[in-house]
LOFIMAR-251302 format. One record per residue (C-alpha): residue number from 0; residue in one letter; x, y, z. Coordinates in steps of 0.5 Angstrom, whole numbers. Example, Ala and Ser with C-alpha at 12.3 -4.5 7.8 and 13.67 -1.06 7.14 Angstrom:
REM residues 2
   num   residuo      px      py      pz
     0         a      25      -9      16
     1         s      27      -2      14
END
This chain:
REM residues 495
   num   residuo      px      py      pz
     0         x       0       0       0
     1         x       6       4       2
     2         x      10       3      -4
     3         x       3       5      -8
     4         x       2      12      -6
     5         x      10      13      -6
     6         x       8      12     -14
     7         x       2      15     -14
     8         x       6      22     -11
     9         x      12      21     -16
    10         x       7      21     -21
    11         x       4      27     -19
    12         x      11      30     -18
    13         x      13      28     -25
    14         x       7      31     -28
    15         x       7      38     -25
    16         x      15      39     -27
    17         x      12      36     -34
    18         x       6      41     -34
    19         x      10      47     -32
    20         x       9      54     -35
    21         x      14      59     -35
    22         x      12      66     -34
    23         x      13      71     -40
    24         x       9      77     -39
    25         x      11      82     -45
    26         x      11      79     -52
    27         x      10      85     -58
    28         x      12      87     -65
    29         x      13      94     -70
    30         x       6      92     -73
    31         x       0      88     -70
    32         x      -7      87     -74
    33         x     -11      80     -71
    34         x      -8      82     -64
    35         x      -3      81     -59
    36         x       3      76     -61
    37         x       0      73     -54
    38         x      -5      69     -59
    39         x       2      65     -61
    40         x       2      62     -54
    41         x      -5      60     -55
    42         x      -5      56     -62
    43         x      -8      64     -65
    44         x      -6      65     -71
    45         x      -3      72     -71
    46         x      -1      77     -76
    47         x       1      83     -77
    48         x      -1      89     -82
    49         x      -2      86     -88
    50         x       4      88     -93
    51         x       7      90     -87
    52         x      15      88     -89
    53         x      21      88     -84
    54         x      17      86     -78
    55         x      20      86     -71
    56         x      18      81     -66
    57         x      20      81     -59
    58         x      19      76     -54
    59         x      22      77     -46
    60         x      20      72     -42
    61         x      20      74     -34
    62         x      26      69     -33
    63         x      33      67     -36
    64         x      33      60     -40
    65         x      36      56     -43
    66         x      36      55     -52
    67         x      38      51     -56
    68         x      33      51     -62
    69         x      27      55     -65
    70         x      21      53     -69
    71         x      18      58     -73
    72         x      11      55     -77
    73         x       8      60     -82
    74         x       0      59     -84
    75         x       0      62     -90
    76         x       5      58     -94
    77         x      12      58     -93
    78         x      16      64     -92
    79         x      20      66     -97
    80         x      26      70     -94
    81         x      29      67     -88
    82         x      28      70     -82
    83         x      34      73     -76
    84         x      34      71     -69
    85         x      37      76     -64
    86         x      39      73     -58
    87         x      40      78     -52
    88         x      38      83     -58
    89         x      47      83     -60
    90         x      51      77     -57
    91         x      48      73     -61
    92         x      45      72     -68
    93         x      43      66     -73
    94         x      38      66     -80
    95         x      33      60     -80
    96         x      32      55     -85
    97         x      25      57     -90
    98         x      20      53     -91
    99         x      13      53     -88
   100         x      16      52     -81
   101         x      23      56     -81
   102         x      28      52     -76
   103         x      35      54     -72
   104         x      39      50     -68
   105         x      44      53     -63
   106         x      51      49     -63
   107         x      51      51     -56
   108         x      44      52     -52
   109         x      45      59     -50
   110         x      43      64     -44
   111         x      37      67     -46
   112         x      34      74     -43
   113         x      31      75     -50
   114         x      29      73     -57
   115         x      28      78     -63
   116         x      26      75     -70
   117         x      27      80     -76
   118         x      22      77     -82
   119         x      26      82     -87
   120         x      22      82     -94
   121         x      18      76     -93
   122         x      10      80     -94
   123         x       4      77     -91
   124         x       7      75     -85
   125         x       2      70     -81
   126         x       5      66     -75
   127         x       2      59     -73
   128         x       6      57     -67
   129         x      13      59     -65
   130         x      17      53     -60
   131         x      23      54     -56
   132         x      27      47     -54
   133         x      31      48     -48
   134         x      40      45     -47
   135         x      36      38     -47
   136         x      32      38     -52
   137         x      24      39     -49
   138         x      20      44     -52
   139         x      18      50     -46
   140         x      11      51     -45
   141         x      10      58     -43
   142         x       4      63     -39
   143         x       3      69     -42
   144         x      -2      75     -38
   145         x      -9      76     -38
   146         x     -12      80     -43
   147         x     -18      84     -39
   148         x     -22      89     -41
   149         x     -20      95     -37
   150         x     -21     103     -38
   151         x     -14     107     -35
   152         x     -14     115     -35
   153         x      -9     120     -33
   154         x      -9     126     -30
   155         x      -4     129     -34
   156         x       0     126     -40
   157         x       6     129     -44
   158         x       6     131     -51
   159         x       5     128     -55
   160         x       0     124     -53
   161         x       1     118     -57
   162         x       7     117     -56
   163         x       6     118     -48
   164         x      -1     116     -48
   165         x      -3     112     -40
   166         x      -4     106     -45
   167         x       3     104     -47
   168         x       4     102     -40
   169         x       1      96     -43
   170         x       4      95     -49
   171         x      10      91     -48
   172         x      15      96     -51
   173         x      21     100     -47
   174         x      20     106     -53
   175         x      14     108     -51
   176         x      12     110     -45
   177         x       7     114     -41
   178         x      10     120     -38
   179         x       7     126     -33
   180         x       7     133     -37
   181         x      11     137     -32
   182         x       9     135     -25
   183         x      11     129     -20
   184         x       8     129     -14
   185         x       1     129     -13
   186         x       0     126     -21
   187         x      -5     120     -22
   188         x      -7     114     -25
   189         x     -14     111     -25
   190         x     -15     104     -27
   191         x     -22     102     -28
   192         x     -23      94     -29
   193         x     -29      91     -33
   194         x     -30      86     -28
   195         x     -28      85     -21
   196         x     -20      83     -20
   197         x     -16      81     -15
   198         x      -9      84     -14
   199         x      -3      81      -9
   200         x       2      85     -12
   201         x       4      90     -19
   202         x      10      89     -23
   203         x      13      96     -26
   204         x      19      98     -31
   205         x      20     104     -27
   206         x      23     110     -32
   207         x      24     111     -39
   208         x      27     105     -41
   209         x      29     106     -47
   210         x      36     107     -45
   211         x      40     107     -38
   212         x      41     116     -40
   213         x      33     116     -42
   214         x      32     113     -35
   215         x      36     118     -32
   216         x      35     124     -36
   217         x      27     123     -33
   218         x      24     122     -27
   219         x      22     115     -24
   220         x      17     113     -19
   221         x      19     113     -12
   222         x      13     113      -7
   223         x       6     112      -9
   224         x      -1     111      -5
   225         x      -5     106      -7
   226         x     -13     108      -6
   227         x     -19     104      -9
   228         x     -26     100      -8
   229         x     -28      98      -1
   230         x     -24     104       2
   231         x     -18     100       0
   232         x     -12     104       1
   233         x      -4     102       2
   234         x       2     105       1
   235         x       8     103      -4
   236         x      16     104      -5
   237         x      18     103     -12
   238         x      27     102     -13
   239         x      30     106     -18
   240         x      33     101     -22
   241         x      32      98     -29
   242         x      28      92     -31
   243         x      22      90     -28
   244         x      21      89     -21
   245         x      15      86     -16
   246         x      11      90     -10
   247         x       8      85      -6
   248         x       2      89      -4
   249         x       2      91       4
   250         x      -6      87       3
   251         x     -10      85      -3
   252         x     -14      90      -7
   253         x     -21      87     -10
   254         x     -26      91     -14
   255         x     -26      95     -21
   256         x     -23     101     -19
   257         x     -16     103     -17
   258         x     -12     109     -16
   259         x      -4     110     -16
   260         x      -3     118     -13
   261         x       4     119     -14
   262         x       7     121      -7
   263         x      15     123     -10
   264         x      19     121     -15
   265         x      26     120     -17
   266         x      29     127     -20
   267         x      31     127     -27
   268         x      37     130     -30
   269         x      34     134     -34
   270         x      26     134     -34
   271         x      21     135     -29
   272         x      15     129     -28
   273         x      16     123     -29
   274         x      16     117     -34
   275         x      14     110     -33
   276         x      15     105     -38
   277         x      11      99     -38
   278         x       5      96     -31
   279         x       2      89     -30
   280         x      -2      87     -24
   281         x      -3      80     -21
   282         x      -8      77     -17
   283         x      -3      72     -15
   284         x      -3      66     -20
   285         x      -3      70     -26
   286         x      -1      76     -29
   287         x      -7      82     -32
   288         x      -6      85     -37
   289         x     -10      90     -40
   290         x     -11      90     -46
   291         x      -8      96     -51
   292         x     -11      93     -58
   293         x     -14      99     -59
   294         x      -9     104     -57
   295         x      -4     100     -62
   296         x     -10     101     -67
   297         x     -11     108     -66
   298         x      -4     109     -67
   299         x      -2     106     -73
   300         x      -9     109     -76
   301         x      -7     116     -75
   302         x       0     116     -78
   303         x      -2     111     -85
   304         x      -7     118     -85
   305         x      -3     122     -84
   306         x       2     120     -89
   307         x      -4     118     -94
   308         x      -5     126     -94
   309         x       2     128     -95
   310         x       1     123    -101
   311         x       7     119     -98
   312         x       4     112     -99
   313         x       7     105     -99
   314         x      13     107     -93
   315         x      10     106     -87
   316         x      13      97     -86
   317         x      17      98     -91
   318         x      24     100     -92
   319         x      29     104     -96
   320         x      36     105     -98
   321         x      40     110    -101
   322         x      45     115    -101
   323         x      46     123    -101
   324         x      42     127    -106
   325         x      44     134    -110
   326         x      41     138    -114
   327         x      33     140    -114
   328         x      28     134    -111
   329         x      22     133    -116
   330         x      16     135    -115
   331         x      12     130    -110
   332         x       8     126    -114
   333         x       0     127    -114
   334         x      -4     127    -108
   335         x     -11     125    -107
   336         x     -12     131    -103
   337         x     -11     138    -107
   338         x      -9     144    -105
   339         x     -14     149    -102
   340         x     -15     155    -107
   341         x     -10     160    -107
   342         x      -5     154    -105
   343         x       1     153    -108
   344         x       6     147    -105
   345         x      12     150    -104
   346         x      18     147    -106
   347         x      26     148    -104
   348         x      28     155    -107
   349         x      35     155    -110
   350         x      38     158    -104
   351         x      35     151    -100
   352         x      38     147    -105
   353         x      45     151    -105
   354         x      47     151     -99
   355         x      44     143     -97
   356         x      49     142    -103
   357         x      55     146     -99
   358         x      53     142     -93
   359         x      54     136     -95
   360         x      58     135    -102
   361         x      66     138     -99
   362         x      71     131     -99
   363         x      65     127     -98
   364         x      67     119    -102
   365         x      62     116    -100
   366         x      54     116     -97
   367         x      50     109     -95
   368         x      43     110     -92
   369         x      37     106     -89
   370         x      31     109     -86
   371         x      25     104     -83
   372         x      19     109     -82
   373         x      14     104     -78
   374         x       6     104     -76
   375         x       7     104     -69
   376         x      11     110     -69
   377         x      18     108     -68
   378         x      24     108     -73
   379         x      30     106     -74
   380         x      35     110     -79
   381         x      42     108     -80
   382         x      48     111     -84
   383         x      55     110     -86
   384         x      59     116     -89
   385         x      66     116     -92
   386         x      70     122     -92
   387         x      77     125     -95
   388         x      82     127     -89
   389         x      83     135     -90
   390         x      90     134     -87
   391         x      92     128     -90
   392         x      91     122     -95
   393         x      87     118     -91
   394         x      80     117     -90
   395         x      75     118     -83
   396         x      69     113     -84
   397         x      63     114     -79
   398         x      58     110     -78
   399         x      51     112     -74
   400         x      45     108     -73
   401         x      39     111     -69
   402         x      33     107     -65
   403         x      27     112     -64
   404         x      20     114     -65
   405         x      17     120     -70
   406         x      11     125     -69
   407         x       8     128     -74
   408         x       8     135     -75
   409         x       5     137     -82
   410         x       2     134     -87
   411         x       1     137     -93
   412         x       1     135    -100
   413         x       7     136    -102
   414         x      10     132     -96
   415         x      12     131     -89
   416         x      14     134     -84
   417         x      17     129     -78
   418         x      20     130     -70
   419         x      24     124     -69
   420         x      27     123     -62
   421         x      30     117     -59
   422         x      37     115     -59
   423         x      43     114     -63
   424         x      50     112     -63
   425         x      56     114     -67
   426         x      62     110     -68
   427         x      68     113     -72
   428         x      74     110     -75
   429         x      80     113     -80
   430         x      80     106     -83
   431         x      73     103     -83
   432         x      71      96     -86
   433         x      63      98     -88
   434         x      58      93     -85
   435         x      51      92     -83
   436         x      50      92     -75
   437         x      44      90     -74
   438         x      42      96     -69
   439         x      35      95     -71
   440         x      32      94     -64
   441         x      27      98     -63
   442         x      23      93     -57
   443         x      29      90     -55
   444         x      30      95     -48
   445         x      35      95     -44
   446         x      38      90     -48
   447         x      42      94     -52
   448         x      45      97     -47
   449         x      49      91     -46
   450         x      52      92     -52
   451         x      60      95     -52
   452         x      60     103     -54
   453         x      68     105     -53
   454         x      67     112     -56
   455         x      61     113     -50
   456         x      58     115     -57
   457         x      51     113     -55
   458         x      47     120     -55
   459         x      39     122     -54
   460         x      37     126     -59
   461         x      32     129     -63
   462         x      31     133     -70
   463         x      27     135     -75
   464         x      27     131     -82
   465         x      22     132     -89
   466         x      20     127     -93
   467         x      18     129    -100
   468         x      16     122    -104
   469         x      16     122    -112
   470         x      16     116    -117
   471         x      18     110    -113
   472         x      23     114    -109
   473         x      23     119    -103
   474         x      27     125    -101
   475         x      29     127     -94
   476         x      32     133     -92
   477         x      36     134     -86
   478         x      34     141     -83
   479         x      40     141     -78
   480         x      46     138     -83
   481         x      51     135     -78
   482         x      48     137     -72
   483         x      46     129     -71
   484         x      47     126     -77
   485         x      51     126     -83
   486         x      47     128     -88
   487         x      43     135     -92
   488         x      38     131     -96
   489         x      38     124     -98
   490         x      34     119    -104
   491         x      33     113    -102
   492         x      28     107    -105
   493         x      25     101    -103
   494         x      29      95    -100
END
């Protein structure tokens, strides 16, 4: 009878061990249609935008494992391109093999913090099931949050708003954030469930953790109170660290809704209020997430919008390359929106375009560029430049790639005009072998900072660009040449 139950104990053990799911509570990509990438957990098909190219989707589980093989299957035929995995977003990158299910093997498992796939060209993305194999050779099962209903409001929010919107707070992605206008002490978030919830304890990612200098720039929770349903009322202390980090609720909160009053807030360096990249709560057994398919929506709407109406169509997820432009840029192409009357679209004048040349043409050899503008309102911008030397025979090759997002500033007929921010690094070498970084990380967070930067060349910026398309190509003009980037106006066509 003994020996019975000691089995019957084994098996129960074994069971569990064979059912356990590891945790992973953010999961996102550069474009979304059908739904959050969670759904891949769930046997949901999932798609991004249709024709959308050049997809990114990142996947951070909430623990470190071990990798050694991963299986991509395709519902919508075989994939035509293959497709890059980034372990820990740089340390370690590998192209899997195509066909309807695209598969890579890793000769060493590797420690794995993060997984990033690039899709490159491949259009009509469609993914069935993504499985991960652990150092033995079994597959990982995963718990992915719960998706709730829920409302949040806050009560002031930065600009522009899209980019600091509250619900980016849910969207699982460092470069976007909410962030407070002006003010600390005294801002508040109102959380506001469908249904009743239990919560034991709130997981944040405290800053701007788009980079360790974004994180200091800005302030960061410190202290907040937490008042809710039921005279609920319990206070918090957050670190001010980067990367998540779990509060244990003093008590357990139930009802629907929840207030978060900041009470201090870590300094920045150089902004007033604060920033908080990413919150998830828990009710003890599973993650709540609430769900930001509309926000994700709204965005991508707005700016394929915009776009349209300053007849820039077919860039946004897409990519293009090209190099310095002289002379006068073509007149944009025909738009379906028509000027208003009296309206003439302006155009570069003969003085612009001189001193654009000035700017850039003196002992410049060579200039290659690529510009990622995506739905979701972020970019990736890389460029290698090649000069002569003034003082001597020898050449200064500079290479720049730049992480952020865009906001739209005007959109008129004859093109746009866009604020880009975020950050971007310099690299400089007096004999400089050209290559590809693969610094398109946009949603890998802090895991670019684990990269080497010897020349401290990572730097936050923000510059004002317009973009003018004609034919098959777009112009985009620099309106502070040099300042950031090395580049006066620049003509570049699909990749």
């Amino acid at each position: 009878m003994f020996k019975k139950y000691l089995l019957l104990v084994l098996c129960a053990s074994l069971l569990f061990e064979c059912g356990k799911k590891l945790p992973v509570s953010m999961i996102t990509a550069t474009s979304m249609e059908s739904g959050l990438p969670f759904d891949i957990l769930d046997g949901k098909n999932w798609r991004p935008e249709k024709g959308a190219k050049f997809v990114k989707l990142h996947f951070y589980p909430d623990e470190t494992f071990q990798l050694s093989k991963i299986e991509v299957e395709s519902c919508n035929g075989e994939f035509s391109e293959p497709i890059t995995a980034y372990i820990n977003f740089d340390e370690y990158s590998q192209d899997l093999e195509k066909g309807s299910t695209a598969v890579v093997k890793f000769d060493t498992p590797r420690n794995t913090r993060s997984v990033t796939f690039n899709f490159h060209k491949n259009p009509d993305v469609c993914i069935q099931k993504i499985s991960f194999y652990d150092e033995k050779g079994s597959k990982l099962k995963w718990k992915g949050p719960k998706v709730v209903d829920a409302s949040v409001t806050a009560s002031e929010t930065a600009k522009p708003n899209l980019s600091y919107d509250v619900m980016n707070l849910f969207d699982s992605r460092y470069e976007y954030a909410w962030a407070s206008d002006k003010k600390g002490k005294g801002v508040a978030l109102d959380f506001s469930f469908k249904e009743k919830q239990k919560i034991t304890s709130i997981k944040i990612w405290n800053g701007y953790q788009r980079s360790d200098r974004h994180c200091q720039t800005n302030g960061r929770l410190k202290t907040a109170t937490l008042t809710g349903d039921g005279g609920y009322s319990e206070k918090i202390e957050v670190q001010d660290v980067l990367g998540p980090q779990t509060i244990a609720l003093p008590k357990p909160f139930e009802g629907k809704n929840l207030k978060l009053t900041v009470d201090s807030i870590y300094e920045g360096k150089d902004y007033k209020g604060l920033v908080i990249s990413e919150i998830r709560f828990s009710d003890g057994e599973e993650w709540l997430l609430p769900n930001p398919m509309e926000q994700v929506h709204k965005i991508a709407k707005h700016n394929f919008f915009q776009f349209t109406a300053a007849g820039v169509t077919n860039v946004l997820n897409w990519s293009f390359v090209g190099s310095e432009f002289y002379g006068s840029i073509p007149t944009a192409a025909p738009s379906t929106e028509q000027p208003q009357a009296g309206e003439t679209p302006p155009s570069p004048s003969s003085e612009e375009a001189a001193a654009n040349q000035e700017t850039a043409q003196p002992e410049l050899l060579s200039s290659n560029w690529t510009l990622r503008l995506r739905s979701d309102g972020s970019l990736f911008f890389e460029g290698n430049t090649s000069s002569a030397e003034t003082d001597g025979p020898g050449k200064i090759n500079k290479t720049f790639f730049a992480l952020g997002n865009y906001e739209i500033k005007e959109a008129k007929p004859d093109g746009l005009k866009l604020r880009i921010f975020g950050l971007v690094r310099k690299m400089s070498a007096r004999e400089y072998n050209e290559e590809y970084y693969g610094g398109d990380c946009n949603g890998c967070g802090r895991d670019c900072n684990r990269s080497d930067d010897p020349e401290n060349g990572e730097k936050i910026f923000q510059e004002t660009i317009r973009i003018r398309k004609s034919g098959d190509k777009i112009y985009v003009q620099n309106e502070n040449p040099g300042k950031t980037f090395e580049f006066s106006t620049l003509e570049l066509i699909q990749e």
